[in-house]
C-alpha positions in Angstrom: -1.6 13.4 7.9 -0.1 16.7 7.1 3.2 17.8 6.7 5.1 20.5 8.0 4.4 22.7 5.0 0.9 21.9 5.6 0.4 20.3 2.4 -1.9 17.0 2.4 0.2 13.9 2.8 -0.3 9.8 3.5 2.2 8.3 5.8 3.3 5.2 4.3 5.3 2.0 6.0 7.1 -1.1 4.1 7.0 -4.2 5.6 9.0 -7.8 5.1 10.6 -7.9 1.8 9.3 -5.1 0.3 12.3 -3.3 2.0 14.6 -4.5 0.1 13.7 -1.9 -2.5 13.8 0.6 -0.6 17.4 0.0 0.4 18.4 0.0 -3.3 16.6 3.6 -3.3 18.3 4.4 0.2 14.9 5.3 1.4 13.9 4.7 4.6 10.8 2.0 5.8 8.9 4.7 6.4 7.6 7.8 3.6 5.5 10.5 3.6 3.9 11.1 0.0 2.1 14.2 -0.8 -1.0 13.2 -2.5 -3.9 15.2 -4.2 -6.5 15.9 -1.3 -9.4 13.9 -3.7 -7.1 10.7 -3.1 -5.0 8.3 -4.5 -5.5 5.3 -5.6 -3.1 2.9 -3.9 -1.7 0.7 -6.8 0.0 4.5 -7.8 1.6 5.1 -4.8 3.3 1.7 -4.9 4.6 2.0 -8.2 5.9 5.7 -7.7 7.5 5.0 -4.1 9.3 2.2 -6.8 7.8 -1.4 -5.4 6.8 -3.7 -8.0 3.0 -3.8 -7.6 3.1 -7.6 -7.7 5.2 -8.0 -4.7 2.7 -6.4 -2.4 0.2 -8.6 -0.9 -1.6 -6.1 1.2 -2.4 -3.1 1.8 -3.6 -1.2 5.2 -5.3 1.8 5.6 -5.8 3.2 8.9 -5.3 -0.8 10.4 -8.1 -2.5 7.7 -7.0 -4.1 5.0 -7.6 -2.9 1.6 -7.6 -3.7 -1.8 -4.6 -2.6 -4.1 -6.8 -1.0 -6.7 -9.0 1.0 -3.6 -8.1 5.1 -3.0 -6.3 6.3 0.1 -6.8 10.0 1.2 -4.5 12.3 3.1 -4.1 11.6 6.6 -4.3 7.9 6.4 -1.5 5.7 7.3 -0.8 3.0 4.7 1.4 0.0 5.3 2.5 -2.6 2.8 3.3 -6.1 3.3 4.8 -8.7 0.7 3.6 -12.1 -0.1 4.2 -14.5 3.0 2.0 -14.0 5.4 1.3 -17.3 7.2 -2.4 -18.2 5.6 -4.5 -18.2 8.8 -3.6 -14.9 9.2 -4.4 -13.7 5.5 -7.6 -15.0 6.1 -8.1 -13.9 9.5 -7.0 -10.3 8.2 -8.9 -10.4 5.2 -6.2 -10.6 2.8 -7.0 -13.5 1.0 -10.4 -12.0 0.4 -9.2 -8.7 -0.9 -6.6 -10.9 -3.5 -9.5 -12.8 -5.0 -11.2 -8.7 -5.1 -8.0 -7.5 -6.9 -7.6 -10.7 -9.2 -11.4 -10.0 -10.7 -10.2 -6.7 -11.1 -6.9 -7.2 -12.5 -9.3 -9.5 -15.1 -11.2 -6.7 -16.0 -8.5 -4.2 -17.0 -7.2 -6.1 -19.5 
């Protein structure tokens, strides 16, 4: 996606509980980041849009579900959910896949 000024931008939406933060920003549900055109990775974005990292279960890029830790790129459309999600549908969606992904990596940074 691209703004107005033409400058390379995600479109990002907040989902469940994660909206609670951004009523204590006054932000709306919906952002548009500008991000470098190489990409972003998304763990970043969530902690500069000012959601703790830990409250977001998954994240969706373009519809697909992707791991926390994996780059989005201008033009996509991110969503975030929180923790929740009933668990046939985190499996069914892949989320509980991509949380045993980010776990191993979470391991490894330390």
């Amino acid at each position: 996606m691209t703004s107005t000024s033409n400058r390379p931008t995600v479109h990002i939406h907040i989902f469940g509980s994660l909206r609670t933060y951004m009523d204590k920003q006054g932000v709306p549900y919906s952002v548009e980041k500008e991000i470098d055109p190489e990409g972003r990775v998304a763990y970043d974005i969530v902690k500069e849009i000012g959601i703790p990292t830990q409250e977001v279960e998954a994240v969706f890029c373009n519809g697909r579900v992707r791991n926390i830790y994996d780059p989005v790129f201008p033009g996509d459309r991110v969503a975030l959910f929180p923790y929740g999600t009933p668990g046939p549908y985190r499996l069914f969606l892949g989320m509980a896949r991509e949380n045993l992904e980010r776990a191993q990596r979470e391991k490894q940074r330390k």
